[in-house]
N, C-alpha and C positions, 0 to 999 in steps of 0.2 A: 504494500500500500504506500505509495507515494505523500509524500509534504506537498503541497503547494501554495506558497505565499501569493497573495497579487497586492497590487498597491490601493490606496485608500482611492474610495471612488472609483472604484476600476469597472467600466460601462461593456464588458468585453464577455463572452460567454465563460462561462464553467464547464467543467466535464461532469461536475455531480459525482464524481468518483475520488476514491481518497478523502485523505483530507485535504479539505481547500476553507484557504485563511485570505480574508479580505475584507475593505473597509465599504460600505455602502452609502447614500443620503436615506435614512429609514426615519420619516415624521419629523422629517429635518433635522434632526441626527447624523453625525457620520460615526456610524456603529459599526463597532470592529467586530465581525465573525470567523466563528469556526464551525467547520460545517462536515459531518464525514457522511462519506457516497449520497451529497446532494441534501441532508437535512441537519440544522442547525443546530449542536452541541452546547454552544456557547457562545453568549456577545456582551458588551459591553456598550456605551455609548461615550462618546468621544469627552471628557473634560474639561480639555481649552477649545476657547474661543478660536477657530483661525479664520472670522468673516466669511466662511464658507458653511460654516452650521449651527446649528443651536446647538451652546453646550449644555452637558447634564447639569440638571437641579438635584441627581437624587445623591445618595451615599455612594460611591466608589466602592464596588464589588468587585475583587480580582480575579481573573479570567483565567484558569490554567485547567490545561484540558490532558489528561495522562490515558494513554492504551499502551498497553503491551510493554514496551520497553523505552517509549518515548514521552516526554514530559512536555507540554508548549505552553509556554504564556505570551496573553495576546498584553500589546500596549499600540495604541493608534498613534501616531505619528508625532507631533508636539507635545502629546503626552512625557514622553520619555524625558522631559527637561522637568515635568512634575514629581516631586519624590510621595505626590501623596498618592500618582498611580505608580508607578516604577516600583517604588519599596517595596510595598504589596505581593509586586508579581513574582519580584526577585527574591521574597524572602522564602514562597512558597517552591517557587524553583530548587532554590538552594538544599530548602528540607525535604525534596523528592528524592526519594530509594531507586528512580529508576535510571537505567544507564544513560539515556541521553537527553539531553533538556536545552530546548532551542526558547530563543523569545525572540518573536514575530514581530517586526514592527511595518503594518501595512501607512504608507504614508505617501502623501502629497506636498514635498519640502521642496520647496524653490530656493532656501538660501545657503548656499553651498558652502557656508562656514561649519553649519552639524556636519558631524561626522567626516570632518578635512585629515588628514595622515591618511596613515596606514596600521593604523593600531586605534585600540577603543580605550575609555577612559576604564581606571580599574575595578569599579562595580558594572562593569558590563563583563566580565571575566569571569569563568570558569563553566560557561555554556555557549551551544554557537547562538550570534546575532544575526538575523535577520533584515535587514534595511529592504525592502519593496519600494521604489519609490515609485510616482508617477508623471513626476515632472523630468522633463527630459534635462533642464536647466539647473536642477538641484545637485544635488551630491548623488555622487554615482551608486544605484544599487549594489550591494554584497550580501557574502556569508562571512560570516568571520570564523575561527576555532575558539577552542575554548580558552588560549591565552592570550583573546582580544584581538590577534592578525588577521585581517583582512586577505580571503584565500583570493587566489585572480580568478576562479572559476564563481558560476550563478548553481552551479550543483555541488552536493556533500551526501556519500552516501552515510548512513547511520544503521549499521546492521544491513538486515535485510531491506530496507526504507532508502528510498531519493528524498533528499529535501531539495525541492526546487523553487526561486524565486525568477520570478514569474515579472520583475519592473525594468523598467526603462531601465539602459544603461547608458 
């Protein structure tokens, strides 16, 4: 069973197969899902403001979704600068038993200062990152490893699993 990230707002078909992680406009929301073979496991709704949605009024529930041997937490795009979503997602990662633990981040970043190097800041370490973007102008989609590097490939296998991201590069 395949990963599949897409970026936030992604207007493009799904295969309904796998899992597939991406951010939508739902009630004017941009709600981050997770969806496996076509129906929705888990979502969130987007945070911060970015002029493009209505952000949540409710409490921050954190989104990590574990099968088999794989662990994901979802964070939508500008989110990841909020530590009152990030901490959350990262603390429940950390305390997962299972061997491999990605966090998804489906997003629409136009400013190409997130995520500049080639290495991630040190609380984004010790699982792979995920960047989906959608903007073609932003910072370039990745996977990262678990010690933050930025790999040059858009795929990682994990076991028997493709994690594929699915955004602009």
């Amino acid at each position: 069973m395949n990963i599949r990230v897409y970026p936030e707002y992604y207007e493009g078909d799904l295969l309904s197969e796998g899992i597939e992680i991406f951010g939508d406009r739902s009630h004017g929301f941009s709600r981050m899902n997770l969806q496996v073979s076509g129906k929705i496991e888990c979502f969130y709704d987007k945070v911060g403001d970015d002029g493009s949605n209505t952000p949540s009024t409710g409490a921050f529930i954190p989104c990590v979704y574990e099968l088999n041997d794989v662990a994901i937490g979802l964070v939508c795009c500008m989110d990841i600068n909020n530590p009152v979503v990030y901490a959350p997602v990262i603390e429940r990662l950390n305390k997962s038993l299972l061997k491999h633990k990605v966090l998804a981040i489906s997003a629409y970043m136009t400013d190409k200062s997130w995520f500049s190097g080639e290495s991630l800041q040190p609380y984004l370490c010790g699982f792979n990152v995920v960047l989906s973007n959608g903007c073609a102008y932003g910072p370039r989609s990745f996977i990262s490893d678990e010690n933050g590097l930025k790999l040059k490939s858009l795929e990682l296998s994990l076991g028997n699993r493709k994690l594929i991201n699915c955004g602009n590069t």
